[in-house]
DSSP file (Angstrom, degrees, kcal/mol; ACC not computed):
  #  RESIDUE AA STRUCTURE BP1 BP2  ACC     N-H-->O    O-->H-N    N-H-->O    O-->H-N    TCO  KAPPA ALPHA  PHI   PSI    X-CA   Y-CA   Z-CA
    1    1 A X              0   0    0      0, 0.0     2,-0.4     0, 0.0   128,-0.0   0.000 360.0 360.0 360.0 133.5   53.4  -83.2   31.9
    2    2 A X        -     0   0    0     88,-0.0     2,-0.4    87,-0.0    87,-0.0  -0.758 360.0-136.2 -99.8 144.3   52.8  -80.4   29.2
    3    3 A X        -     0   0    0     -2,-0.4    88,-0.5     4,-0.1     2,-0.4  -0.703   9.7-145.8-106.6 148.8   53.5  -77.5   30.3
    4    4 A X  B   > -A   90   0A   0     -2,-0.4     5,-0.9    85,-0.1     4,-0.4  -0.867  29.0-120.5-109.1 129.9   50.8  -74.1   29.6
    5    5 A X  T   >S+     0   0    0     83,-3.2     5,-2.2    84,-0.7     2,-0.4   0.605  95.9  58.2 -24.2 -39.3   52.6  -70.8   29.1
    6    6 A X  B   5S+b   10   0B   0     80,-2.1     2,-0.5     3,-0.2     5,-0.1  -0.969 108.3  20.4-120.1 161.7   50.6  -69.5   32.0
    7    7 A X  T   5S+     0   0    0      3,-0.7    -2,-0.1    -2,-0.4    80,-0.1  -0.974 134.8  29.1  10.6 -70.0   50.6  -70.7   35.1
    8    8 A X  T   5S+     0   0    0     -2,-0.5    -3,-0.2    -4,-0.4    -2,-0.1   0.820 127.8  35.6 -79.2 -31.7   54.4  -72.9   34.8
    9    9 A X  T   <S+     0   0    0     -5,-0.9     2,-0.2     1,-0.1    -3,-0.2   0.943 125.7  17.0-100.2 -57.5   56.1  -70.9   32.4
   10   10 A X  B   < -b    6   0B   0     -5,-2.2    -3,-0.7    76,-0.1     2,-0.3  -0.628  68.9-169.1 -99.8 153.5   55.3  -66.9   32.7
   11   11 A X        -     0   0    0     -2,-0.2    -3,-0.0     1,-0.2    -2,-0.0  -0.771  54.0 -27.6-143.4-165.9   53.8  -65.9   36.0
   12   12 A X  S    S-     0   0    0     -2,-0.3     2,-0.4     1,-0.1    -1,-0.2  -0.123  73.9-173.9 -64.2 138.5   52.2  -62.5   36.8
   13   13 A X        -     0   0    0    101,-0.3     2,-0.7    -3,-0.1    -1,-0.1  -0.934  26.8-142.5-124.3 133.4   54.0  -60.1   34.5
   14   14 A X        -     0   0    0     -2,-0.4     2,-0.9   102,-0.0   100,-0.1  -0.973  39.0-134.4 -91.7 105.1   53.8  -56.2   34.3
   15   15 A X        -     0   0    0     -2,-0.7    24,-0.0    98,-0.2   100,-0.0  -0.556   7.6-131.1 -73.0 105.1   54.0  -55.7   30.8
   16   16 A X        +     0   0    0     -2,-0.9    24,-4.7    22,-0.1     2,-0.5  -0.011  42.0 154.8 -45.3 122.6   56.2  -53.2   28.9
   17   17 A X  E     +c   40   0C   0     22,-0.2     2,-0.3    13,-0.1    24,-0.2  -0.924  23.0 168.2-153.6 177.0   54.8  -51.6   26.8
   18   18 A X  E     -c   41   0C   0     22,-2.3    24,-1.3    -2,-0.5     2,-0.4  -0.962  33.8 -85.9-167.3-173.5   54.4  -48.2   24.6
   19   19 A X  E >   -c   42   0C   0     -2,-0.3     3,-2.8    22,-0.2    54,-0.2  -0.703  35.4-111.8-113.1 158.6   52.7  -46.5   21.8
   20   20 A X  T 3  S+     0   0    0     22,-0.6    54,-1.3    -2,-0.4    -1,-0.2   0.821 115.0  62.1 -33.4 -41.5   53.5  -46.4   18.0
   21   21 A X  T 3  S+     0   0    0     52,-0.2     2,-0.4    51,-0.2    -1,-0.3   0.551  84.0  95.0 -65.4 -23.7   54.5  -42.7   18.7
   22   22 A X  S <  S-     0   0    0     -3,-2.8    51,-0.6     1,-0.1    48,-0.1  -0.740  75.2 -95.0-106.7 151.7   57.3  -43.1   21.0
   23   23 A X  B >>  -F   72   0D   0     -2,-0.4     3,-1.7    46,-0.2     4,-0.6   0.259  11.1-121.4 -93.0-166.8   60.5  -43.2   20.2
   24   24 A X  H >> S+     0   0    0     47,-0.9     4,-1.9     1,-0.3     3,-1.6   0.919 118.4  43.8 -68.0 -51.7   63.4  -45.6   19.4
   25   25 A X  H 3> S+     0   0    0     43,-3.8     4,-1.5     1,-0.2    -1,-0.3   0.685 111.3  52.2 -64.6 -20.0   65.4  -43.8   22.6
   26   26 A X  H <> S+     0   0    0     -3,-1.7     4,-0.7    42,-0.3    -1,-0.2   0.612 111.3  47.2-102.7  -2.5   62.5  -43.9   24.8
   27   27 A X  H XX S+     0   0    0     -3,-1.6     4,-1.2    -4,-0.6     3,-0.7   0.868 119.5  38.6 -87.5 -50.7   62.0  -47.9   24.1
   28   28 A X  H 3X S+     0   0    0     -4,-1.9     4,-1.6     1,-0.3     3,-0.5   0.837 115.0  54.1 -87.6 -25.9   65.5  -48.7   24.6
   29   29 A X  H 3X S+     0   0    0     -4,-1.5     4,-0.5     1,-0.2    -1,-0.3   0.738 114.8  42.3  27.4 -64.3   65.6  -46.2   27.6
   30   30 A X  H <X S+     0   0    0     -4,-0.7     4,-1.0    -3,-0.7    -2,-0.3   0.481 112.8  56.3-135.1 -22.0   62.5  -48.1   29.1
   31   31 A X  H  X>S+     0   0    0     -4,-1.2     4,-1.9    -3,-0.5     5,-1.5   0.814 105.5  49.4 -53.3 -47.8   64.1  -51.5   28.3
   32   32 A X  H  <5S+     0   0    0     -4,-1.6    -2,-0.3     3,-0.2    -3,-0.1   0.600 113.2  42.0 -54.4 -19.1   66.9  -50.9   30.0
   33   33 A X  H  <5S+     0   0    0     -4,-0.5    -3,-0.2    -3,-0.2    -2,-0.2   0.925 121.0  44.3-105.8 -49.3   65.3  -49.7   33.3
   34   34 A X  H  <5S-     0   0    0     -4,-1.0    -2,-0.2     2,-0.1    -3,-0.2   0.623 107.6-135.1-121.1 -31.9   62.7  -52.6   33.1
   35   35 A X  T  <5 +     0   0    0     -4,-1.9     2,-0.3     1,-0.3    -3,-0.2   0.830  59.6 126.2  78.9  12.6   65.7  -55.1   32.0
   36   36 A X      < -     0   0    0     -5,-1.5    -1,-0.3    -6,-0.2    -2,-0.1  -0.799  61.3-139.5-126.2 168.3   63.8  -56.7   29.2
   37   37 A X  S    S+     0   0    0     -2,-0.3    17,-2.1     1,-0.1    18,-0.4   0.268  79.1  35.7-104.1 -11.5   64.5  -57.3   25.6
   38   38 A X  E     - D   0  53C   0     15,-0.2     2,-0.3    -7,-0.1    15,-0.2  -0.969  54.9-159.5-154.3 144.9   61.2  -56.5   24.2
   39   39 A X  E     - D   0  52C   0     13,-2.0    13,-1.0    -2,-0.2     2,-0.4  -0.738  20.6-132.1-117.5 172.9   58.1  -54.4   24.5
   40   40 A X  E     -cD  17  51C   0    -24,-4.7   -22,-2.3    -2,-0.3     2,-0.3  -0.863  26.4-136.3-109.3 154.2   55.1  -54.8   23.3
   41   41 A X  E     -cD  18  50C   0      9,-1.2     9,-2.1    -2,-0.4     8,-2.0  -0.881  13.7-158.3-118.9 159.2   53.3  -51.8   21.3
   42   42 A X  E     -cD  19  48C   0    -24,-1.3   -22,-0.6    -2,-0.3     6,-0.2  -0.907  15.4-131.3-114.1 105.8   49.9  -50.3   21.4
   43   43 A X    >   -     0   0    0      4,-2.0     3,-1.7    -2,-0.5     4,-0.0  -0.083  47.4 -92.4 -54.8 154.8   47.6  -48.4   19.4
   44   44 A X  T 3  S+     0   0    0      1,-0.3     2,-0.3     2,-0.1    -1,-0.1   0.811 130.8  57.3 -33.0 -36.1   45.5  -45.0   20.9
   45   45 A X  T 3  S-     0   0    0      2,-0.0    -1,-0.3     0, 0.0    -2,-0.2  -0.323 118.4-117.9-101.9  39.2   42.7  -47.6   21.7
   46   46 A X  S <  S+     0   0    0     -3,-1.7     2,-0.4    -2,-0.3    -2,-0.1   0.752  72.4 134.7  32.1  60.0   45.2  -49.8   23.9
   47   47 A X        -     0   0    0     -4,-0.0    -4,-2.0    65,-0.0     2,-0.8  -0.841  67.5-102.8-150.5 144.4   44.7  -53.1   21.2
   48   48 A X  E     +D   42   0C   0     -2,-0.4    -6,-0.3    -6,-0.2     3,-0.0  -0.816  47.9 167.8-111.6 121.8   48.3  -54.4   20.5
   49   49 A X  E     -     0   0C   0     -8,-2.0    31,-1.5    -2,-0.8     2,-0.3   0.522  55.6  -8.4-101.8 -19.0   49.9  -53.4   17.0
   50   50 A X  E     -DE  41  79C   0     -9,-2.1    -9,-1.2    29,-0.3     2,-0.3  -0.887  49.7-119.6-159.7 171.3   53.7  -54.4   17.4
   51   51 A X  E     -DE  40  78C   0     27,-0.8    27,-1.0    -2,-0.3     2,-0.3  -0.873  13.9-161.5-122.1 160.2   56.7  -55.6   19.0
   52   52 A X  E     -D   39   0C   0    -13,-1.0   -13,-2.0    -2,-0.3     2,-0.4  -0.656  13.2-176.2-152.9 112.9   59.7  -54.1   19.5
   53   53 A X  E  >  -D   38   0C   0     -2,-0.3     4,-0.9   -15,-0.2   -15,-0.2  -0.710  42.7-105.5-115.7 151.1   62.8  -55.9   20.4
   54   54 A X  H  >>S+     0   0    0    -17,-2.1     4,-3.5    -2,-0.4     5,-0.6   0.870 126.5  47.3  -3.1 -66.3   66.3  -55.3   21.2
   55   55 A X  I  >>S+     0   0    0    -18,-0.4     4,-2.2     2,-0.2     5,-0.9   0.981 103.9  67.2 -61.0 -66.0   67.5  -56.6   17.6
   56   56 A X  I  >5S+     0   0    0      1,-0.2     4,-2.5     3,-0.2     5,-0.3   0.792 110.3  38.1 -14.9 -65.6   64.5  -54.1   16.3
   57   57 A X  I  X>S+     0   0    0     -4,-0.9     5,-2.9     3,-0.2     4,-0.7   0.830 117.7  41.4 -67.3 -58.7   66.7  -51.5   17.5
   58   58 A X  I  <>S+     0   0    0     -4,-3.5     5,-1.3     3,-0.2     6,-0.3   0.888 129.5  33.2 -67.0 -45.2   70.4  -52.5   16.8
   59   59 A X  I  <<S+     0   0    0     -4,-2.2    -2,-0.2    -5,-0.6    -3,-0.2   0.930 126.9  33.7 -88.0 -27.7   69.3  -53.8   13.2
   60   60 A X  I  <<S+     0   0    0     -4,-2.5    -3,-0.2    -5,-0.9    -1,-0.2   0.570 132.2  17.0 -99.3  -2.8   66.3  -51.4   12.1
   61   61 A X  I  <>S+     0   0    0     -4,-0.7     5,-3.3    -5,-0.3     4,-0.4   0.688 125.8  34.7-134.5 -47.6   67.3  -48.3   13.5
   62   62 A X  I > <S+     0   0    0     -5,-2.9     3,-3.6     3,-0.2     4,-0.3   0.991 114.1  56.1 -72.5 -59.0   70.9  -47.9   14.6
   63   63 A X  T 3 <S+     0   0    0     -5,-1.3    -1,-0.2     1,-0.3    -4,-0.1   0.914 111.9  45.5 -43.2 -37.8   72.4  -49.8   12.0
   64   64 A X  T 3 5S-     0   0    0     -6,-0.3    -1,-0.3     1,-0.1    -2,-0.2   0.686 115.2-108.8 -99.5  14.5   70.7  -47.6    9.6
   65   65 A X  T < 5 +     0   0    0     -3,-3.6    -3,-0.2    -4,-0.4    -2,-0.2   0.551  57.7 162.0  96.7  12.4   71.5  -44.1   11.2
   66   66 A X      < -     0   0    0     -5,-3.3     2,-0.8    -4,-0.3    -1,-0.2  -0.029  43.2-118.9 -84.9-169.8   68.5  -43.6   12.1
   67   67 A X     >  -     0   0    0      1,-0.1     4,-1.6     3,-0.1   -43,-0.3  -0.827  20.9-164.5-119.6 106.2   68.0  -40.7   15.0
   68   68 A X  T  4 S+     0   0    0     -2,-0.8   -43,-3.8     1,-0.3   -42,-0.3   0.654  87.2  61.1 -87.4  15.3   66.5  -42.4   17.9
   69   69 A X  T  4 S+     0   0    0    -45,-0.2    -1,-0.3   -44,-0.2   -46,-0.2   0.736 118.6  27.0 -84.4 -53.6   65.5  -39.3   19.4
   70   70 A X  T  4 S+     0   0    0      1,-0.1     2,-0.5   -47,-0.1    -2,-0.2   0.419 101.7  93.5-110.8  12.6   63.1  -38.4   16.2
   71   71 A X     <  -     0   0    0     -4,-1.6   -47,-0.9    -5,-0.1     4,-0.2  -0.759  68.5-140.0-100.4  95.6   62.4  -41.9   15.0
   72   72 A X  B >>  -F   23   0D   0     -2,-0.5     3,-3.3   -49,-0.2     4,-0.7   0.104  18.3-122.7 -84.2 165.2   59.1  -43.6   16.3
   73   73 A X  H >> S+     0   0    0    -51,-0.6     3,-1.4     1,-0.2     4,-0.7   0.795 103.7  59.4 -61.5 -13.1   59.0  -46.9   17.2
   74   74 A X  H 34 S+     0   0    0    -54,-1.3    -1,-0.2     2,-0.2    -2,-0.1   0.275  95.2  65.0 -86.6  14.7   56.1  -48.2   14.7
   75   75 A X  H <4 S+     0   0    0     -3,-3.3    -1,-0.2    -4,-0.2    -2,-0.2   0.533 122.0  23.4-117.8   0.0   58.1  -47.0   11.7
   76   76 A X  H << S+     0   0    0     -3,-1.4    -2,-0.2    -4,-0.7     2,-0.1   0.261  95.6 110.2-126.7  28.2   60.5  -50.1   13.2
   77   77 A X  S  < S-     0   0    0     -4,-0.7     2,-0.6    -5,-0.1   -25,-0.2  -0.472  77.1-116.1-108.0 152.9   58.3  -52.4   15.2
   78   78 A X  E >   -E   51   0C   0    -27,-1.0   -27,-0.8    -2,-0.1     3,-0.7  -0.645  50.2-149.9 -85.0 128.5   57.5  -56.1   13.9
   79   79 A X  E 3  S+E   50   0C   0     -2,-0.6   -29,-0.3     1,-0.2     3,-0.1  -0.893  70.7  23.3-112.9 145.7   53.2  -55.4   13.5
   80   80 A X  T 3  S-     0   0    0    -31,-1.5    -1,-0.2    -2,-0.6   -30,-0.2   0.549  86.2-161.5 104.0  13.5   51.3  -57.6   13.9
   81   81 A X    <   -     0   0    0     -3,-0.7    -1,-0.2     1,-0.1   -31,-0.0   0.259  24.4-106.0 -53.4 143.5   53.0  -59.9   15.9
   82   82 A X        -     0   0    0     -3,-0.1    24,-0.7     1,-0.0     2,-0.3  -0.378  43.4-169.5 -53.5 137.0   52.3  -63.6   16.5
   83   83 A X  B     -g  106   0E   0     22,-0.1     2,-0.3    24,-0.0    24,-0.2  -0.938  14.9-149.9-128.4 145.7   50.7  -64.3   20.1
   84   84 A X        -     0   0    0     22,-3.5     2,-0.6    -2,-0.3    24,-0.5  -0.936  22.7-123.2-124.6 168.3   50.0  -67.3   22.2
   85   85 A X    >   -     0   0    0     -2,-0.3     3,-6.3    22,-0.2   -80,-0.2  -0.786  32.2-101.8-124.0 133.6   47.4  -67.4   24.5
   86   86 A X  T 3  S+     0   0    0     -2,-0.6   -80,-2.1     1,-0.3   -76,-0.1   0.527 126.1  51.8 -21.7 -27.0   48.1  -68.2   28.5
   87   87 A X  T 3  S+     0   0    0    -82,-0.2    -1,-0.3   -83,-0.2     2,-0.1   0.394  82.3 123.0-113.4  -2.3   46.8  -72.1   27.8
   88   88 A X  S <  S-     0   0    0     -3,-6.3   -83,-3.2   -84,-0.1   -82,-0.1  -0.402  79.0-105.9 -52.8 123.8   49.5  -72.6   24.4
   89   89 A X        -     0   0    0    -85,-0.3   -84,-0.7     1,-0.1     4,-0.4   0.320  14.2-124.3 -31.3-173.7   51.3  -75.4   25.3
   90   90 A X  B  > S+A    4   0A   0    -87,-0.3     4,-1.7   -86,-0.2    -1,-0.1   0.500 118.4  60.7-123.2 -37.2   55.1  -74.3   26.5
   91   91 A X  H  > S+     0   0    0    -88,-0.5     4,-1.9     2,-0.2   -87,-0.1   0.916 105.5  46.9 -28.6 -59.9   55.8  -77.0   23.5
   92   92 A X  H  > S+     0   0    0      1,-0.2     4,-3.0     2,-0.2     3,-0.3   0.987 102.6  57.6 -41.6 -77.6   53.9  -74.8   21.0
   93   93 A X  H  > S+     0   0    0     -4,-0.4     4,-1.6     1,-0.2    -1,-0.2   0.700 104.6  55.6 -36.9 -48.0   55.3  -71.9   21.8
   94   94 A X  H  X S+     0   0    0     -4,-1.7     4,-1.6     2,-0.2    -1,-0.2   0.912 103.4  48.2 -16.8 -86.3   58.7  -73.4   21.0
   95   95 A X  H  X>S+     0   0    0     -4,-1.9     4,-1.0    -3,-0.3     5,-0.5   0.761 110.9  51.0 -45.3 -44.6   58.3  -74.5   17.7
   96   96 A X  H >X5S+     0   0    0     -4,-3.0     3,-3.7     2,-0.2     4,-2.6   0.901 108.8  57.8 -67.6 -73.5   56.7  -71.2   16.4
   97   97 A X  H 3X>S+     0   0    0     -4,-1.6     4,-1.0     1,-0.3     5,-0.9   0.578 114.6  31.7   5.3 -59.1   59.5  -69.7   18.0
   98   98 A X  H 3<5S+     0   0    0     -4,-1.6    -1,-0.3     3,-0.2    -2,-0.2   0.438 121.1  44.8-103.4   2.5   62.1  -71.6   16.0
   99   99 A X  H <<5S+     0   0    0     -3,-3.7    -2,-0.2    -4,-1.0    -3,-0.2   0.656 126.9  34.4 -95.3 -36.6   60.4  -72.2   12.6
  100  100 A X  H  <<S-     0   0    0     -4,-2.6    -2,-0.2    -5,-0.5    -3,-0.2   0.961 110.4-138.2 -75.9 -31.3   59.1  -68.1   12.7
  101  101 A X  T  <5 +     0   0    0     -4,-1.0     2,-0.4    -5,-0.4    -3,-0.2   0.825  49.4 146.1  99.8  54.8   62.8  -67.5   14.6
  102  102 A X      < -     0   0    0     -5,-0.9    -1,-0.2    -6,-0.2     3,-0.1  -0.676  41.6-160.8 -91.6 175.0   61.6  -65.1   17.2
  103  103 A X  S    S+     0   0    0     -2,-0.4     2,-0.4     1,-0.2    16,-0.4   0.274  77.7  34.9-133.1  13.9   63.1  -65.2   20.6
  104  104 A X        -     0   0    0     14,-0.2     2,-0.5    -7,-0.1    -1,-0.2  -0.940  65.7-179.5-155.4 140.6   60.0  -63.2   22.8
  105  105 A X  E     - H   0 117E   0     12,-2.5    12,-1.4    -2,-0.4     2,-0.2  -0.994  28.6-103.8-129.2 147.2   56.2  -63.6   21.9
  106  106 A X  E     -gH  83 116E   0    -24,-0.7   -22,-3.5    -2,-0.5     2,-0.6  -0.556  18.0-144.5 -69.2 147.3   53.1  -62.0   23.6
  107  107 A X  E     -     0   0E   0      8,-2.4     7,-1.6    -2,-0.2     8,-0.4  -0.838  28.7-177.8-111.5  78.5   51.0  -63.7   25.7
  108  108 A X  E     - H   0 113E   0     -2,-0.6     2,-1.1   -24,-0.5     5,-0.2  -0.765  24.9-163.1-130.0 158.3   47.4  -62.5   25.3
  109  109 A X  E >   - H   0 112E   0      3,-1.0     3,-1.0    -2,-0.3     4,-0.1  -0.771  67.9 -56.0-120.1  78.5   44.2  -63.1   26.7
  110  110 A X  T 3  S-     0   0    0     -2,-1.1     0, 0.0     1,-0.3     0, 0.0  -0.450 127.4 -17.9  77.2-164.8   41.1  -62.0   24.7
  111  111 A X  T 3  S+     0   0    0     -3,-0.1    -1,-0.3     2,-0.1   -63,-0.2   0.529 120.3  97.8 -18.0 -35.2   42.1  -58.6   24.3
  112  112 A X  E <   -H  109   0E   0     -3,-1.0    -3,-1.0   -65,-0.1     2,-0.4  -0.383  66.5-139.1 -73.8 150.2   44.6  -58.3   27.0
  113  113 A X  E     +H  108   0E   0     -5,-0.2   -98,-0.2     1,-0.1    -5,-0.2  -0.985  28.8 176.8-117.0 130.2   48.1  -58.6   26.6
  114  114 A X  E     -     0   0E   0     -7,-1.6     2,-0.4     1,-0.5  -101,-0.3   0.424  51.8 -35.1-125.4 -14.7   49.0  -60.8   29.9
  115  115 A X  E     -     0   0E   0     -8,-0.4    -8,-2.4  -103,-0.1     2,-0.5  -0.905  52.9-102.2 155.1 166.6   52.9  -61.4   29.6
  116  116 A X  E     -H  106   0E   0     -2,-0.4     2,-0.3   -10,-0.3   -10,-0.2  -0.929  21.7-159.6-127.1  77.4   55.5  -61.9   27.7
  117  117 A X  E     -H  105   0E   0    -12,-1.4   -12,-2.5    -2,-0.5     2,-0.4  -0.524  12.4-174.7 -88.8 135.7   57.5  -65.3   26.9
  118  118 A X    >>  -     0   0    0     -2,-0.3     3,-2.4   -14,-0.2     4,-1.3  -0.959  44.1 -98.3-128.2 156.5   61.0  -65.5   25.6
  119  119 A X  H 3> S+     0   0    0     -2,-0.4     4,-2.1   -16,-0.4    -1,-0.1   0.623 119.6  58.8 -22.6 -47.2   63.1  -68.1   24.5
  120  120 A X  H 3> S+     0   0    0    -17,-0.3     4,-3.3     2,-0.2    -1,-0.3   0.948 101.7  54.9 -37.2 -51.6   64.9  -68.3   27.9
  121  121 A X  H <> S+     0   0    0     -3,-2.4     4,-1.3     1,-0.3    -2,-0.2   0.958 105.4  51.9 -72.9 -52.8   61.6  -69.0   29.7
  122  122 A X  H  X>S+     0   0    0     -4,-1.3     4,-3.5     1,-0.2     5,-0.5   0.928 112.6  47.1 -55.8 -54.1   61.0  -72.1   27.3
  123  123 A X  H  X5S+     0   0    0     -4,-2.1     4,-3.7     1,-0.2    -1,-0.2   0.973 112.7  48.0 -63.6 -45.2   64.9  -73.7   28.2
  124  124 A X  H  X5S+     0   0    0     -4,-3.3     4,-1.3     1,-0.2    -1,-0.2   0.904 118.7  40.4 -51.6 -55.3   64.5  -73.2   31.9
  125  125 A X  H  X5S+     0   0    0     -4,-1.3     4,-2.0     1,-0.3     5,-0.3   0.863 120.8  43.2 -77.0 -43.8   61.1  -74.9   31.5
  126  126 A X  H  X5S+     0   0    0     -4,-3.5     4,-2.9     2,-0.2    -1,-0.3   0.923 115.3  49.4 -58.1 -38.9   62.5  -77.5   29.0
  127  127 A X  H ><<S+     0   0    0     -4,-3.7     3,-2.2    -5,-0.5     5,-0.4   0.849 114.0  49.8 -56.8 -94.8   65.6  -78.0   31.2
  128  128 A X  H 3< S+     0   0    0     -4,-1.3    -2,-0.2     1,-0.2    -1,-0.2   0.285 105.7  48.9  77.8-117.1   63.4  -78.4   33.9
  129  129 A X  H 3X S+     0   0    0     -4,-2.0     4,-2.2    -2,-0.2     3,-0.4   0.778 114.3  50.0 -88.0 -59.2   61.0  -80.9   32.4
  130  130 A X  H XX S+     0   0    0     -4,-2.9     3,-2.4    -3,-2.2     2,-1.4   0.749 108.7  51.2 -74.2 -98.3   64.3  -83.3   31.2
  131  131 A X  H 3> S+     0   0    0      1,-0.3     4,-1.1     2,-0.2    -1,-0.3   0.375 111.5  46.0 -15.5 -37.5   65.9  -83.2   34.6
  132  132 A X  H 3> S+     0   0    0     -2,-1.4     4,-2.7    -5,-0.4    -1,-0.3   0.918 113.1  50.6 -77.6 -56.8   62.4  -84.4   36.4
  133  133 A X  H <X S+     0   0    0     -3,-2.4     4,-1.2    -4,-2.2    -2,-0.2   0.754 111.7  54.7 -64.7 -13.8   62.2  -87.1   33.5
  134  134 A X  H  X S+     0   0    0     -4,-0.5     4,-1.0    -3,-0.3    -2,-0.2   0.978 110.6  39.3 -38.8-104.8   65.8  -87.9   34.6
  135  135 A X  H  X S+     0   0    0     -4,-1.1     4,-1.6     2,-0.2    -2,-0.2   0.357 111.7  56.4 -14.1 -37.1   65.2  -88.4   37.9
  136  136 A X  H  X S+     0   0    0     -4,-2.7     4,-1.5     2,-0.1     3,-0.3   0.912 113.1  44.5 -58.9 -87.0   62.1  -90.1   37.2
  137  137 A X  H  X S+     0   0    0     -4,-1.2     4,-1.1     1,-0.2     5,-0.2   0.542 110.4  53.0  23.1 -74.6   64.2  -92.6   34.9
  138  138 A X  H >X S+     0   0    0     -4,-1.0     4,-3.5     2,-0.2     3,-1.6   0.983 111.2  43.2 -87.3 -79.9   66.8  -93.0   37.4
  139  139 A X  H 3X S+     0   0    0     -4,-1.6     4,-1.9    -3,-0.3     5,-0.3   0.939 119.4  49.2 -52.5 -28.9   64.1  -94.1   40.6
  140  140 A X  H 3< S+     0   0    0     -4,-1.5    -2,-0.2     1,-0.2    -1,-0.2   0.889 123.1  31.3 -47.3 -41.2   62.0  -96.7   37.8
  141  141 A X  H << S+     0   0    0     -3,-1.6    -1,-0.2    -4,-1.1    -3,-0.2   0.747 131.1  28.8-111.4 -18.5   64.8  -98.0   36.7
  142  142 A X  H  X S-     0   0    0     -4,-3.5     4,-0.7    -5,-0.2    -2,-0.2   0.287 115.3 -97.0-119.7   9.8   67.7  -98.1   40.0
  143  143 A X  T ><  -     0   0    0     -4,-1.9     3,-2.4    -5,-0.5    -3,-0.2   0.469  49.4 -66.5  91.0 139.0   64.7  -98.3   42.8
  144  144 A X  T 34 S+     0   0    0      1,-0.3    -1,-0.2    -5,-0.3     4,-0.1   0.535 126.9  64.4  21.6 -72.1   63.3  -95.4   44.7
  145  145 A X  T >4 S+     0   0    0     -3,-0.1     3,-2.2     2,-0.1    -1,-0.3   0.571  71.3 120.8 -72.3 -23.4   66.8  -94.8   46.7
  146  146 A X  T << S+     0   0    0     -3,-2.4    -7,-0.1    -4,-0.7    -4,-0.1  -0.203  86.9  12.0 -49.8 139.6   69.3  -93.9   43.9
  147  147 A X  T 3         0   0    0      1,-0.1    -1,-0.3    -9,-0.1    -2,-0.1  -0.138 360.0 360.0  89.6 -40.1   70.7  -91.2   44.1
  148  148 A X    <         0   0    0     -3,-2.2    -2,-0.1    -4,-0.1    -1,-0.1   0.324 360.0 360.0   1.7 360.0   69.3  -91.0   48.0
């Protein structure tokens, strides 16, 4: 079964999110209470301009001194980011994932930014997906009761 990014892999999400203007402390601040690794950013007109992930932070902004108090996040945010849209395969997503070597994409729906997928969500789903094909396997091939 191929699996869609929404419904089986992301399921209702409250997205983080914030605006080019705020800064590197108030993104990792607002990652930390929220527990996620990435946010997504937004221009004045709510339309989504960036990312900004965990790595964003340690490699574009602390590593280079920068003052995360006075630095906003759009002068270190990825713009422009690649999205997949709620009906991308969970396959898809994957493979841009590893040739572009992000580890979170946006999930957006016509305008909307709908969720968030990261590299985790794809192994659960991939794990998963092989264990059920196991198990399939396994009754096909040793009758209906193995494993029983």
């Amino acid at each position: 079964m191929q699996r869609k990014i929404m419904p089986d892999i992301v399921k209702k999400q409250s997205v983080s999110s914030l605006k080019k203007n705020n800064t590197v402390l108030e993104a990792a601040t607002m990652m930390t209470s929220a527990n996620v690794a990435a946010i997504v950013v937004f221009d004045d007109d709510n339309k989504l301009v960036g990312i900004i992930t965990e790595r964003d932070l340690t490699r574009r902004a602390i590593a280079k001194s920068l003052d995360p108090k006075e630095t906003p996040i759009g002068d270190i945010m990825t713009e422009n980011p690649d999205t997949l849209s709620p009906g991308d395969s969970a396959g898809d997503a994957l493979e841009l994932m590893q040739s572009r070597h992000f580890r979170h994409l946006p999930v957006v729906d016509g305008d909307t930014c709908v969720g968030m997928v990261s590299i985790r969500d794809l192994y659960i789903a991939a794990k998963s997906s092989l264990e059920e094909n196991i198990r399939e396997t396994e009754a096909f091939v040793f009758g209906d009761q193995y494993g029983a």
